[in-house]
C-alpha positions as CSV (number, residue, x, y, z in Angstrom):
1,X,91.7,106.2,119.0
2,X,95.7,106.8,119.2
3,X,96.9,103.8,117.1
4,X,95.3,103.6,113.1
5,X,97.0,100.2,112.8
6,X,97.1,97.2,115.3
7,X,99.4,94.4,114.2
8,X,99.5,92.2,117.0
9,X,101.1,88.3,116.7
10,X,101.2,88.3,112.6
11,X,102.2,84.7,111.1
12,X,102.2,84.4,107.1
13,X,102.9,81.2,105.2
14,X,103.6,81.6,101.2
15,X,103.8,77.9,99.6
16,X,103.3,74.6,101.3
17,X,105.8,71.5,102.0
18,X,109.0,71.6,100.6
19,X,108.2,75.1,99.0
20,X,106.6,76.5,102.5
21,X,108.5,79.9,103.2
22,X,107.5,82.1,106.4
23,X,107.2,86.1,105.5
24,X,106.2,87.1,109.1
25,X,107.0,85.2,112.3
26,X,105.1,86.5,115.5
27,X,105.4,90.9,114.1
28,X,103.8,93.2,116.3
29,X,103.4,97.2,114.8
30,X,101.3,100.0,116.3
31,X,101.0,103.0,114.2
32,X,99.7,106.3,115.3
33,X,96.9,108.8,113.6
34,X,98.5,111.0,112.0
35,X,102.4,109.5,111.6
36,X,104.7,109.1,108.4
37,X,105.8,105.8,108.7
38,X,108.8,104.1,106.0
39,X,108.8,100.7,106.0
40,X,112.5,99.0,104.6
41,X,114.2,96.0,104.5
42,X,115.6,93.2,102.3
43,X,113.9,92.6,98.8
44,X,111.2,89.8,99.2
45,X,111.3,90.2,102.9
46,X,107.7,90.8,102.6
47,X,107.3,94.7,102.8
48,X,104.9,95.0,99.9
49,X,102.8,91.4,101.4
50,X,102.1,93.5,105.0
51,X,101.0,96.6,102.5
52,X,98.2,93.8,101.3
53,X,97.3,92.3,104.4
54,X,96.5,95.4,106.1
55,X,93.5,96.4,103.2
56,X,92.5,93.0,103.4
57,X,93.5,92.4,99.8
58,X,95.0,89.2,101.8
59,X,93.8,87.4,104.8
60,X,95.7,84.4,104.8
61,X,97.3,84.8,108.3
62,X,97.4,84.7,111.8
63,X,97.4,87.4,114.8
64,X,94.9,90.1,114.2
65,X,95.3,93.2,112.4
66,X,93.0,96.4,113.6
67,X,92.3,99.4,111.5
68,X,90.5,101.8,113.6
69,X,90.3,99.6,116.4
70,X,88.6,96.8,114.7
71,X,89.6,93.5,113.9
72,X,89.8,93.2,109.6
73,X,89.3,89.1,110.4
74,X,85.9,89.3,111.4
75,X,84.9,92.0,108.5
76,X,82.9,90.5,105.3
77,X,83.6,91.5,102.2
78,X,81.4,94.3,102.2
79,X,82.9,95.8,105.2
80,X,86.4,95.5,104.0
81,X,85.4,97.5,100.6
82,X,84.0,99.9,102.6
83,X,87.2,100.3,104.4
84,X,89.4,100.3,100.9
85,X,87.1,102.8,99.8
86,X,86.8,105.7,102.4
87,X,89.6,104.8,105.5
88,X,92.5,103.9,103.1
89,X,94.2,104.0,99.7
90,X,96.8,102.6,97.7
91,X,99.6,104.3,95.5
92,X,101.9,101.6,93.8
93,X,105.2,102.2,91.9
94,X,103.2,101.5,88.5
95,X,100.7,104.5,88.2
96,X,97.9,102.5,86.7
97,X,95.9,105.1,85.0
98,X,93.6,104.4,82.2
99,X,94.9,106.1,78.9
100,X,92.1,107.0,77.1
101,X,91.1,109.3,80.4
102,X,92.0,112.4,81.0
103,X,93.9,113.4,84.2
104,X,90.9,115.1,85.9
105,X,88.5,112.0,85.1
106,X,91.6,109.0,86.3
107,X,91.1,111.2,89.8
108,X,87.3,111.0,89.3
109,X,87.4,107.3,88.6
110,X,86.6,105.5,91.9
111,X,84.0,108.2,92.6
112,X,82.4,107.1,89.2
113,X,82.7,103.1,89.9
114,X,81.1,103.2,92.8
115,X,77.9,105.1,91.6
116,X,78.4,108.6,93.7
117,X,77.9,111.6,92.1
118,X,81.3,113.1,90.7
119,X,79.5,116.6,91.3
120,X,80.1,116.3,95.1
121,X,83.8,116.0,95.0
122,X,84.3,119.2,92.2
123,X,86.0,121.3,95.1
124,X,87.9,118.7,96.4
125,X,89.4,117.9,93.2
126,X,90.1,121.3,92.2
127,X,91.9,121.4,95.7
128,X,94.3,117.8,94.7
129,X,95.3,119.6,91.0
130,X,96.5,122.2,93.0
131,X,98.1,120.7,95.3
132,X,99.6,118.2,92.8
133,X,100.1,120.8,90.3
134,X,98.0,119.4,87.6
135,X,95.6,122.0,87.8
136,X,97.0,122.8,83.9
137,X,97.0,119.4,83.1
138,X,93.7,118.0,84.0
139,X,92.7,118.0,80.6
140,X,95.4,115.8,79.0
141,X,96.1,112.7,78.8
142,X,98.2,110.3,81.3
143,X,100.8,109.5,77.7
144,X,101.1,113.3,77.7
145,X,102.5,114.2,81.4
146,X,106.1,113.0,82.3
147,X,106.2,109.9,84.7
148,X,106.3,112.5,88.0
149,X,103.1,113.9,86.8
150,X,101.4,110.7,86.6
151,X,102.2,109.7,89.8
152,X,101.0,112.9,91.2
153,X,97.8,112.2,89.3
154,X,97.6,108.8,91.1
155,X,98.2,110.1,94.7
156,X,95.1,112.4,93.7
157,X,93.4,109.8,92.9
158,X,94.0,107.8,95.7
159,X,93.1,110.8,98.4
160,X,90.2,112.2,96.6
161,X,88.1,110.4,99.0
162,X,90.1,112.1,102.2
163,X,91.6,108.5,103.7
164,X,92.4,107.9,107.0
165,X,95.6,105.5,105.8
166,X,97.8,106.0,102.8
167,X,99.7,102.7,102.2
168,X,102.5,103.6,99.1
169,X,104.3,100.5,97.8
170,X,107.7,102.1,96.0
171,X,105.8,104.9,95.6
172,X,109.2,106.3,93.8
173,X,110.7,103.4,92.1
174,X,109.9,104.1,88.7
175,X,110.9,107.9,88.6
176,X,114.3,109.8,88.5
177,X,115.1,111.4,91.8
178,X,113.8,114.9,90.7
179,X,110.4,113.3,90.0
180,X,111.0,111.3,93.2
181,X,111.6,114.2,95.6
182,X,108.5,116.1,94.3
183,X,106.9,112.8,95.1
184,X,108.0,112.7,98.4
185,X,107.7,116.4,99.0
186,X,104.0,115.8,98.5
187,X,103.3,113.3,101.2
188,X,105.8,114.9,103.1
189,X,102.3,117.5,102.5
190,X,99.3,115.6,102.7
191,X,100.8,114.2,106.4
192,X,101.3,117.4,107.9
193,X,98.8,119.5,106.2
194,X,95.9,116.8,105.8
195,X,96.4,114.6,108.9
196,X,96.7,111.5,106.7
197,X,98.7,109.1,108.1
198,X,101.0,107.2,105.7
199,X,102.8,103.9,105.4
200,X,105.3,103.5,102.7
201,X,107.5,101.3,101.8
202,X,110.9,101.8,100.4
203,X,114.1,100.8,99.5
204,X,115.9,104.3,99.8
205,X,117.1,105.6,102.3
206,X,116.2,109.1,101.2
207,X,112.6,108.8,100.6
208,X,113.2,106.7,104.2
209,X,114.1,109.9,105.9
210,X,111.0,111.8,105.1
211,X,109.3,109.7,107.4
212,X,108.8,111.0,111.3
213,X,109.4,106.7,112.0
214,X,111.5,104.0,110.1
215,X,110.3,100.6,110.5
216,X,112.4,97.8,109.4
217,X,111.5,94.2,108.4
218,X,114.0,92.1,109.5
219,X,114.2,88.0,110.7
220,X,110.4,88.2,110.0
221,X,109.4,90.8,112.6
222,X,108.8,94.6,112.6
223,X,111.3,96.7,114.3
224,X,112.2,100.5,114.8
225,X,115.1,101.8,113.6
């Protein structure tokens, strides 16, 4: 399978009557295995709202979406956690680790939630503080690393599991643009050293660039830059 993502025909509706607003009009997007793709455009064009629909956090739509080549409509709910738990991950602007954890059992987390054995994924984890650069640091505390550093923590976090997909909403917006290269510098890493492919959206045009494709929301569809 070429294409990781089928968008094919998307309508979304937020609101109803007077209030009714249209995000997405008719947007086709393909995205291939293995790309870096930045997603821009307007604020509250709906950027962060395709993020959602594509993990199946939201299925109010139209069209048909395709993650590995198969439909998200027709999953159950079971087969859409399955998908949000081993084919893709999330990293949002806020970092949304707990604070009483320390760095090294935030990345364990999910592992822990879902009743595997944390055991298993000791190598892989020592491999992520490495290639974040926490491997110091994965005994403190999230209050104790700068904002960069938790961030990093997160991306751990969310590709401890080895995902397919890598969706990153503003990934960036909360850091200064030091913290925010290294950010960038690091999925600039997991694309071409891990194969992951990754979706983020942004509203710079220097994190933009890092991407090998810029995709811009515009007049409700999806088109390349």
């Amino acid at each position: 399978m070429k294409n990781v993502i089928e968008i094919t025909g998307l309508r979304k509706r937020f609101g109803s009557g007077e209030n009714e607003a249209l995000i997405f009009d008719g947007a086709d997007l393909t995205i291939e295995r293995g790309s870096f793709v930045s997603l821009t455009g307007a604020s509250g064009s709906g950027k962060s709202t395709l993020l959602y629909l594509i993990g199946g956090l939201d299925r109010n739509f139209t069209g048909d979406i395709r993650i590995g080549g198969k439909s998200i409509s027709g999953m159950d709910d079971q087969e859409l956690s399955h998908i949000r738990s081993f084919k893709l991950s999330y990293v949002f602007q806020f970092y949304n680790l707990v604070a009483n954890l320390t760095i090294e059992e935030n990345i364990l987390l999910p592992i822990e939630l879902s009743g595997r054995n944390t055991k298993d994924y000791t190598r892989r984890l020592n491999e992520l503080l490495e290639l974040t650069g926490l491997t110091a640091k994965r005994k403190y505390y999230p209050s104790q690393l700068s904002g960069g550093q938790q961030q990093r923590a997160s991306i751990a976090r969310a590709v401890l599991t080895e995902p397919e997909i890598l969706l990153a909403d503003e990934a960036t917006g909360n850091l200064d643009k030091a913290s925010g290269d290294e950010i960038m510098s690091l999925f600039k890493r997991l694309n071409e050293e891990k194969g992951i492919t990754i979706l983020q959206v942004t509203h710079s045009a220097e994190c933009a660039a890092y991407g090998n494709r810029i995709v811009k929301l515009v007049d409700r569809k999806l088109v390349d830059c």
